[in-house]
Wavefront OBJ file of the C-alpha trace (Angstrom):
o trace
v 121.921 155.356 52.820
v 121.064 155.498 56.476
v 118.313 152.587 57.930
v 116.827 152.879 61.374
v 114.910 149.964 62.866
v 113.112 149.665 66.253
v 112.052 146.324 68.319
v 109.769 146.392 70.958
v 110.920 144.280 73.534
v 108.639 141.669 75.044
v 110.913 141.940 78.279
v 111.377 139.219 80.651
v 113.282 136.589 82.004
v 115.106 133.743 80.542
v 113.425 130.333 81.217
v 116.461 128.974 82.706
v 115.257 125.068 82.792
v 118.730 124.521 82.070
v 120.169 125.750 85.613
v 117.422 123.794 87.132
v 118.625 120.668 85.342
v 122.056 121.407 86.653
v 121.096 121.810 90.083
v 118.958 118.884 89.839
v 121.630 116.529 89.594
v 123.745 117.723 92.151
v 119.760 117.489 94.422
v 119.899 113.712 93.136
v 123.933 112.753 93.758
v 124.129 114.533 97.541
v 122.050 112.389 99.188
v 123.069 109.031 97.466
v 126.742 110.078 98.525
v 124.903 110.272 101.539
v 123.246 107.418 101.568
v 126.684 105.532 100.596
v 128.434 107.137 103.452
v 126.004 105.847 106.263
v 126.496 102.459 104.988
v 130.125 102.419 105.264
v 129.952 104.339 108.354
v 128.243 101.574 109.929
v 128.298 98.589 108.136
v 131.547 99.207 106.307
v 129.972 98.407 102.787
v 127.537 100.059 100.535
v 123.780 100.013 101.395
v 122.363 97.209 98.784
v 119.568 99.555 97.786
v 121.392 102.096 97.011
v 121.266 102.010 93.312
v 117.198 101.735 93.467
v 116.943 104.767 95.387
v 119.876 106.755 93.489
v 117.477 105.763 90.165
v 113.982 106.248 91.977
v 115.111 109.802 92.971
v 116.676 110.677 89.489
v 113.119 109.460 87.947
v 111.021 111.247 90.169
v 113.484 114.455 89.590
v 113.606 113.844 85.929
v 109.965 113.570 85.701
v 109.102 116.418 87.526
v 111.804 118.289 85.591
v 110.307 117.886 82.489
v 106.457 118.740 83.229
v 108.183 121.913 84.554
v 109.905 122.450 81.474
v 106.489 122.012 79.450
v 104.010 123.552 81.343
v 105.914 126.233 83.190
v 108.959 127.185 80.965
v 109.695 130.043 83.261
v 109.389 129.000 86.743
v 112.081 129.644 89.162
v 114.889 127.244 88.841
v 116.034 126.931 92.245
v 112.679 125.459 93.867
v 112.427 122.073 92.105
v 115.971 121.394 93.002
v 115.788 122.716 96.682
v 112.612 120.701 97.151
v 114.228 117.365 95.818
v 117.321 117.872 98.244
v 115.490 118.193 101.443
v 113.106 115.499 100.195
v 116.297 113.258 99.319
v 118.095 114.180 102.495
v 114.938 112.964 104.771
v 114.729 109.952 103.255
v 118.539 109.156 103.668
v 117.717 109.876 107.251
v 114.558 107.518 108.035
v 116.807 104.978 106.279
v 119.540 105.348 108.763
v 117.254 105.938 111.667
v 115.676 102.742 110.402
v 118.430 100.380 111.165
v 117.866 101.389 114.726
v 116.324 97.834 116.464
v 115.366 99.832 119.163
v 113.437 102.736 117.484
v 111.956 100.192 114.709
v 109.617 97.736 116.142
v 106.492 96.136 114.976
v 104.975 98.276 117.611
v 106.349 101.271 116.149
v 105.344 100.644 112.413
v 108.853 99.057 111.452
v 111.335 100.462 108.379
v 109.910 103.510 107.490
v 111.605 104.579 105.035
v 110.359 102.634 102.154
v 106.789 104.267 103.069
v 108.268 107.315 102.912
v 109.295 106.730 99.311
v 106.060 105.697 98.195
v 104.450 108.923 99.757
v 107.110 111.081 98.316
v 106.331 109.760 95.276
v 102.709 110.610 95.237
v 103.484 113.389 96.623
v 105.630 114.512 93.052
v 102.266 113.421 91.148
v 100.452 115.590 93.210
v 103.121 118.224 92.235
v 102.824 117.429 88.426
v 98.972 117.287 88.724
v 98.961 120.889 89.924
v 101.052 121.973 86.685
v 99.658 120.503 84.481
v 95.837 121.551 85.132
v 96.169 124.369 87.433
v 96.686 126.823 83.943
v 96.438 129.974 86.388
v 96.468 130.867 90.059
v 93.845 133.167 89.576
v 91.088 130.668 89.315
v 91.301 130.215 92.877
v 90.398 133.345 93.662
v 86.246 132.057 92.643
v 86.677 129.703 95.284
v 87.498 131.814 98.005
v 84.528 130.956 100.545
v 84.773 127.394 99.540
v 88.267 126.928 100.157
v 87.346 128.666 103.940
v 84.466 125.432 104.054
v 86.435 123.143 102.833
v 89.509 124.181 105.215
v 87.185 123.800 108.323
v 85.644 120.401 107.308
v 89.439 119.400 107.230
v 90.365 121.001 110.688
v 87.553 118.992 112.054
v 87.502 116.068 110.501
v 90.071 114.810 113.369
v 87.710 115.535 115.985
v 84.599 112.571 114.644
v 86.939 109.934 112.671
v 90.374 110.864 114.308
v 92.407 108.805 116.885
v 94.762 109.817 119.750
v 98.059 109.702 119.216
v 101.015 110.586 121.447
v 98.158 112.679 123.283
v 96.980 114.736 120.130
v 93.960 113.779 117.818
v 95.238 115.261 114.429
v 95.223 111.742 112.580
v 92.500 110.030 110.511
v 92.579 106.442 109.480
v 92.168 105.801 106.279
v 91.826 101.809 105.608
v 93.848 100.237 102.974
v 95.921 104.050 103.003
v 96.628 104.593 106.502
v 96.406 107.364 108.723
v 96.557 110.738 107.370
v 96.756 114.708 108.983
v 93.786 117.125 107.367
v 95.859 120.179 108.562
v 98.681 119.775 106.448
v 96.377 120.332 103.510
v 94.194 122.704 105.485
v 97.486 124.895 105.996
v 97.353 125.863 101.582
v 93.551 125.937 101.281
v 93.548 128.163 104.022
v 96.345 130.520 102.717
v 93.642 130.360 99.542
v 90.938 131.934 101.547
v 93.021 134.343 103.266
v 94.282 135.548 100.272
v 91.179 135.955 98.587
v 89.046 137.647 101.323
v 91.866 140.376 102.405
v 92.416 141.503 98.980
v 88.488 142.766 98.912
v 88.561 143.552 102.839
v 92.395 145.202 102.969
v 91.245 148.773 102.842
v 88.782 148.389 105.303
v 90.989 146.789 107.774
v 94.143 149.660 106.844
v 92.013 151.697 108.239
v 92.087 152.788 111.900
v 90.494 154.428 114.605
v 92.413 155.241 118.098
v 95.933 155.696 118.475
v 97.528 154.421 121.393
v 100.597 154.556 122.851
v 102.101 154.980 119.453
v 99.994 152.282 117.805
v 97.060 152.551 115.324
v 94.498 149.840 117.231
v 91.965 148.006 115.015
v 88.455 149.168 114.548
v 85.803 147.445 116.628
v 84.219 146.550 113.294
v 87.295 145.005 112.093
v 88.243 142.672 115.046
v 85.382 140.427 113.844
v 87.806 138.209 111.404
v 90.474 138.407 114.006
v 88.706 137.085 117.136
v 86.916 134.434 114.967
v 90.324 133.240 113.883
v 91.504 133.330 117.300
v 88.325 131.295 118.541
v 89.043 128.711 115.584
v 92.748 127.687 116.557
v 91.933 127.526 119.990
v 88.988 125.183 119.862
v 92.064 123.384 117.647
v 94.244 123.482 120.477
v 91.803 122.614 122.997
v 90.162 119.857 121.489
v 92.552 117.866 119.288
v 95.601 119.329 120.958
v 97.365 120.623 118.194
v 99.710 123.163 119.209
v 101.804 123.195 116.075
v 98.492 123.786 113.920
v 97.236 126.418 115.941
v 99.980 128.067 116.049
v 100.406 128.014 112.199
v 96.459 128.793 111.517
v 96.716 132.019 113.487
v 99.976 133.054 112.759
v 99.739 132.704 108.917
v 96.502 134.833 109.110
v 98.169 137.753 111.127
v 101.263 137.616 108.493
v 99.071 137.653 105.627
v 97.210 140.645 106.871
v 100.175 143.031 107.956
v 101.429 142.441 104.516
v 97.538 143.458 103.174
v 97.515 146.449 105.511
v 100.860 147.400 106.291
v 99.843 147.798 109.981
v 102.331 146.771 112.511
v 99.439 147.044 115.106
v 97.942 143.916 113.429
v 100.735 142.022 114.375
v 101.126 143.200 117.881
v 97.496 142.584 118.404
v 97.809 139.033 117.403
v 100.514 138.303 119.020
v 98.963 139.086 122.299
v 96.069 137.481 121.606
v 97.964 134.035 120.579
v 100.069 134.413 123.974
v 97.061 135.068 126.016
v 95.267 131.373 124.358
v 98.269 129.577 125.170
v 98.504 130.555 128.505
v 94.966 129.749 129.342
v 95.204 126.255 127.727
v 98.177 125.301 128.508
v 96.947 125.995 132.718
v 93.580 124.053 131.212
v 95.037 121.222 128.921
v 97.677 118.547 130.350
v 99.341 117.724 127.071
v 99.739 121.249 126.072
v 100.748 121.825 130.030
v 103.206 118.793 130.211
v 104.644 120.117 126.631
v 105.513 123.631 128.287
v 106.897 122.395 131.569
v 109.351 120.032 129.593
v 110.024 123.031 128.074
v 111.148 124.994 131.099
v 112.277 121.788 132.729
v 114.096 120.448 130.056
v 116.140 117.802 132.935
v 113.772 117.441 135.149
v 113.652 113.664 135.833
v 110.844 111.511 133.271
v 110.054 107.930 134.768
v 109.043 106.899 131.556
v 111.950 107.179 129.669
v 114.829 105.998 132.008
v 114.309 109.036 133.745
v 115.532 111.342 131.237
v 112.985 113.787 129.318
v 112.989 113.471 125.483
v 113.996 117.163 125.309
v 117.207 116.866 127.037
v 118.494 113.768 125.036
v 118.116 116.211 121.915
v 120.053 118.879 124.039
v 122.729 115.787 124.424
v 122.632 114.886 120.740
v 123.562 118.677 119.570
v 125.965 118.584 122.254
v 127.808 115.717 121.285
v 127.474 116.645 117.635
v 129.678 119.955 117.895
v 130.791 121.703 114.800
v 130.947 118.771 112.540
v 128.971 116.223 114.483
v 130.045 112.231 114.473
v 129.226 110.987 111.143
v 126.254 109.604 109.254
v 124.863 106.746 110.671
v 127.479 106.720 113.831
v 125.078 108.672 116.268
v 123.300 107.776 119.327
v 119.485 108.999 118.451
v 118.084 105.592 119.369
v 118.715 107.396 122.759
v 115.884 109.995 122.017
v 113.218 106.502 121.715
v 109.410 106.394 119.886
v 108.770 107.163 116.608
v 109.327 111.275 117.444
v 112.987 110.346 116.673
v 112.023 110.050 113.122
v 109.165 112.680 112.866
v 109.511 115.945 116.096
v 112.938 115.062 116.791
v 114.678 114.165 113.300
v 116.911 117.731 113.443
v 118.088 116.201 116.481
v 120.041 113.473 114.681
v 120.884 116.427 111.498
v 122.743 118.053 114.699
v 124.160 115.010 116.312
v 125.093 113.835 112.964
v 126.621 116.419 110.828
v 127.192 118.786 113.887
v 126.363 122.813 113.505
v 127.894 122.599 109.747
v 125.831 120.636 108.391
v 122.462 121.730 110.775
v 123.431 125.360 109.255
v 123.591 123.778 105.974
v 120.273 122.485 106.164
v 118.707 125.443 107.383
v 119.971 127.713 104.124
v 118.076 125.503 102.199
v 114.699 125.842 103.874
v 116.462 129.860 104.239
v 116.706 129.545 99.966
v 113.382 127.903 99.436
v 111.772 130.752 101.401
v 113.544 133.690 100.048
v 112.704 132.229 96.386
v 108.824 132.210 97.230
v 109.239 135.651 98.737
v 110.992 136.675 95.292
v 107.973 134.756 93.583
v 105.834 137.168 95.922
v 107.750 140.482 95.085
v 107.280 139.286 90.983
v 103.770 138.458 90.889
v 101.751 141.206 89.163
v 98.120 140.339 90.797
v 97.138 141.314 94.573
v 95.674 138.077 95.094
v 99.007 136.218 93.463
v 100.933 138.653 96.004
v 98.873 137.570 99.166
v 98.738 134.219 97.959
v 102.476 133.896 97.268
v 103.006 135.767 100.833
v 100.620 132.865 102.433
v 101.961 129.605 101.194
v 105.654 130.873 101.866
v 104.891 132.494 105.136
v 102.928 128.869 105.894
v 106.153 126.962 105.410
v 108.470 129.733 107.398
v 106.244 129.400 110.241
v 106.316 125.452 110.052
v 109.915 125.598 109.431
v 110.510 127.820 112.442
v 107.933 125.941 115.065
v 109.156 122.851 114.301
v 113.217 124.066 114.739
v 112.435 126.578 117.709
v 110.850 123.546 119.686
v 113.969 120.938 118.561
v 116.250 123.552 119.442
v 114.362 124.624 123.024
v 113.838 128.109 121.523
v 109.459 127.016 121.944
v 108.112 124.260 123.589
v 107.671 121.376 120.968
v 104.886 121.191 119.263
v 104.458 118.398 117.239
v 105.173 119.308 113.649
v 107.083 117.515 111.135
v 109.506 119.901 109.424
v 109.048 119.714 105.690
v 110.476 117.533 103.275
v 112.768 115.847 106.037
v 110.426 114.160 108.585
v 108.762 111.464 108.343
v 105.301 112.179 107.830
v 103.265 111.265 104.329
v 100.807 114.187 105.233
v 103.258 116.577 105.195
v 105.472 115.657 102.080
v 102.359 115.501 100.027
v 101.071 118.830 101.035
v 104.129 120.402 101.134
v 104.986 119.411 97.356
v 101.474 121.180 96.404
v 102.664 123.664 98.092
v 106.097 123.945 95.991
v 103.717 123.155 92.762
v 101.791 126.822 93.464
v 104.518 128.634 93.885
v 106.135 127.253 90.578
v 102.774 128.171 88.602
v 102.662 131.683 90.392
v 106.636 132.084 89.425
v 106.082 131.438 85.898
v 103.202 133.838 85.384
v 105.373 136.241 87.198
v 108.632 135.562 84.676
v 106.889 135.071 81.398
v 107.762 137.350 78.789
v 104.766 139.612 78.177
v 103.420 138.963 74.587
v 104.587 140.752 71.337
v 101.954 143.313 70.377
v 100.287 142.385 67.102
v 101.252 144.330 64.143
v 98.843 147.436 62.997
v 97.762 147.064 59.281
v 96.729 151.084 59.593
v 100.301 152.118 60.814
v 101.637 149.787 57.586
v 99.934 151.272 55.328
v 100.909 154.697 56.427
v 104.708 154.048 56.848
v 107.108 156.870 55.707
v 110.129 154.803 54.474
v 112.663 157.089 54.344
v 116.518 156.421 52.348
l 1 2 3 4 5 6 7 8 9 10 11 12 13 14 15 16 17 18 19 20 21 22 23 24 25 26 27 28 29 30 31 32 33 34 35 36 37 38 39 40 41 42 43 44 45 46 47 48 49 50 51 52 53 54 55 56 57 58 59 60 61 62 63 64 65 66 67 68 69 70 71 72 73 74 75 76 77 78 79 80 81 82 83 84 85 86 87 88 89 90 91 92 93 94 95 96 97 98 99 100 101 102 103 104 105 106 107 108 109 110 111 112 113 114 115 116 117 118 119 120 121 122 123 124 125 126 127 128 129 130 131 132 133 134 135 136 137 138 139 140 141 142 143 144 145 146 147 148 149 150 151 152 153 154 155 156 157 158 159 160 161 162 163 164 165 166 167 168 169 170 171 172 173 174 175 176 177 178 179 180 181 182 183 184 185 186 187 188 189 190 191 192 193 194 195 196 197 198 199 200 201 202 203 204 205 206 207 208 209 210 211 212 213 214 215 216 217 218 219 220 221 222 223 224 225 226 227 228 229 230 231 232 233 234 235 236 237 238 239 240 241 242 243 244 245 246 247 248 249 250 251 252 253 254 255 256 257 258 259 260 261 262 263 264 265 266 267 268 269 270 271 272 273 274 275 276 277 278 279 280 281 282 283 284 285 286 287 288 289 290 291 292 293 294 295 296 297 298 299 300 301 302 303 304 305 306 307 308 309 310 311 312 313 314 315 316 317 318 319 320 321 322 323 324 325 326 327 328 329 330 331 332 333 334 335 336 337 338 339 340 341 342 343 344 345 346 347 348 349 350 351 352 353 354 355 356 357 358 359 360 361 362 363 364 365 366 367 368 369 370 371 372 373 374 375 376 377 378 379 380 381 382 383 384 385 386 387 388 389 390 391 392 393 394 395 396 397 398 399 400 401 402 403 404 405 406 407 408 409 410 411 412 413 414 415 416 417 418 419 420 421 422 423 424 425 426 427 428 429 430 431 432 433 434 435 436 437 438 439 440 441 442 443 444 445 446 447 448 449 450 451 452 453 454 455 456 457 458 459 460 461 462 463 464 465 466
């Protein structure tokens, strides 16, 4: 007797929550090791709160860990853990840039570092929050005009209720809270709009009308969206004085439509149009003017800081770092001055630190975490997961990038906290939302289509055969 069954697969990918657990721990030991290591380096015993953060950073991981687990089984494993690292890793750092006298007055807002816990914290809840009621990225796409109000009011917000600090007016104080920056959050409710109005407008802007010099140039109908984006970020730059965001707003926008159009004209278009804005206001505005000299001056002499510029004591720091830099906590970043040393300027203590290792080191994870929301992007079966997917990663490559190409002199500086790292309760809020998306757009992406339901006509009609 001969027996022949078929399965239909429901295809797929495992959940692998496991892995994640795995790779969580080792996201929770590395920076208390860490943490251990720049209290012996400098005090020559072990931090006393070392135990409370090594537990508050398990808790928050576990936590988070397990709301993953439950409400999306089949997320991609390497995000959580990535996330926790960098978050872990910054906080280590504030801590040790903390026991600088120098660089933690009254004046400058003291120890930071426990703040920084408490905002990482929320930020995690924020992340759960996300999870738990955010059952599918889709729904956002209703909102997509909203999300384009609601992105402005934030973007403005600075400009009535905002205060100037370190020349820019991105902050807003909240009392009781503190201050807080409406771009960071502006950044993903932005990438929400994009998304949503190029995947109705993408085949009108693919098209084209005159070729030039081996380009396809933009309809005149078309530039409409551009130029008003363009207008946007420069009345940003102009009046709160906001390179970084500016910079972001537009760029995000041209990324998100060469990947909707597969034009490489888009992108050479914007480009030209973002260089042609900063070179007008950086001639107009003296921040963003002072900002790019330093830039090309980088030791040109700064009476207000021992006559040193801010940009060539981080040139000193990565050159005293070399390949394996001095040691935790046995650097000379107190050097750098102001509260940038903990915020613009904290890579510059990464380099100093833990030399080009362990600045390389650091950059593969942001490198990971980037090429896992591009997989997420790749996976997802909707066009408006795609472009949405495409926008939130693209958002924190460009952030990543800006705020690295002006530590590292590649850009002028521009004001940006790099995610995760700085310090900055803004940013680690936002970005964890940000992480949270991806997640929920991962696990729609991985889940195992469902079974198909069995046919009580095909039963009945079933040949069995011996």
């Amino acid at each position: 007797m001969s027996q022949s069954t078929t399965t239909v697969s429901t295809g797929g990918l495992p959940s692998r929550r496991n892995t994640e657990l795995a790779m969580l721990v080792f996201a929770v030991i590395i920076p208390v090791l860490a943490y251990a290591n720049t209290g012996l380096a400098r005090d020559e015993t072990l931090p006393a709160g070392m135990l409370g953060y090594g537990l508050g950073l398990g808790l928050i991981a576990g936590v988070a860990h397990l709301v993953v687990r439950r409400f999306a089984p089949y997320a991609d494993p390497l995000m959580l853990p990535l996330a926790t690292l960098l978050n872990g890793l910054g906080l280590v750092l504030i801590w040790r840039l903390d026991q600088e006298p120098t660089i933690t007055t009254d004046a400058l807002g003291g120890p930071l570092a426990p703040n920084q816990l408490i905002w990482s914290t929320v930020g995690v809840a924020l992340f759960l929050a996300v999870l738990v009621f955010l059952k599918d990225h889709r729904v956002l796409q209703r909102y997509t005009y909203i999300s384009m109000v609601v992105a402005l009011i934030l973007l403005i917000t600075p400009l009535f209720f905002g205060a100037d600090v370190n020349g820019a007016r991105i902050w807003v104080r909240i009392p009781g809270v503190g201050s807080l920056q409406p771009g960071e959050f502006a950044k993903i409710i932005i990438a929400v709009f994009f998304a949503g109005y190029l995947m109705v407008k993408r085949d009108a802007l693919a098209l084209a009308s005159r070729r030039f010099m081996g380009l396809y140039l933009p309809r005149g109908r078309d530039l409409g969206p551009i130029l008003m984006v363009w207008a946007v970020s420069l009345m940003i730059l102009v009046f709160e004085t906001d390179l970084g965001m500016s910079l972001l707003f537009f760029g995000i926008f041209v990324v998100m439509l060469y990947v909707a159009t597969e034009r490489t004209s888009w992108i050479i278009f914007g480009l030209l149009l973002s260089a042609t804005g900063a070179i007008v206001v950086a001639n107009a505005n003296v921040h963003v003017g002072a900002r790019v000299d330093n830039w090309l001056n980088p030791l040109a002499r700064d009476p207000s800081n021992d006559g040193v510029t801010e940009t060539a004591q981080v040139m000193f720091s990565f050159g005293s770092g070399g390949l394996t830099g001095s040691g935790l906590g046995q650097g000379y970043s107190r050097l750098i001055g102001g509260i940038a040393t903990k915020s613009d300027y904290i890579l510059a203590t990464v380099g100093e630190e833990l030399g080009l290792v362990g600045m390389m080191a650091v950059i593969m994870l942001y490198g990971l975490l980037i090429e896992r929301g591009l997989r997420t992007a790749l996976a997802t079966r909707d066009p408006f997961g795609k472009l949405l997917a495409i926008g939130l990663t693209g958002v924190f490559a460009l952030q990543v990038f800006v705020v690295a190409g002006g530590v590292t002199g590649l850009i002028p500086l521009t004001g940006m906290t790099m995610p995760f790292l700085a310090q900055g309760g803004s940013s680690v809020i936002a970005n964890w939302a940000l992480v949270a998306l991806l997640l929920r757009m991962s696990d729609t992406a991985r889940r195992p289509a469902p079974a198909p339901a069995p046919s009580l006509a095909a039963e009945e009609t079933q040949v069995v055969r011996a």
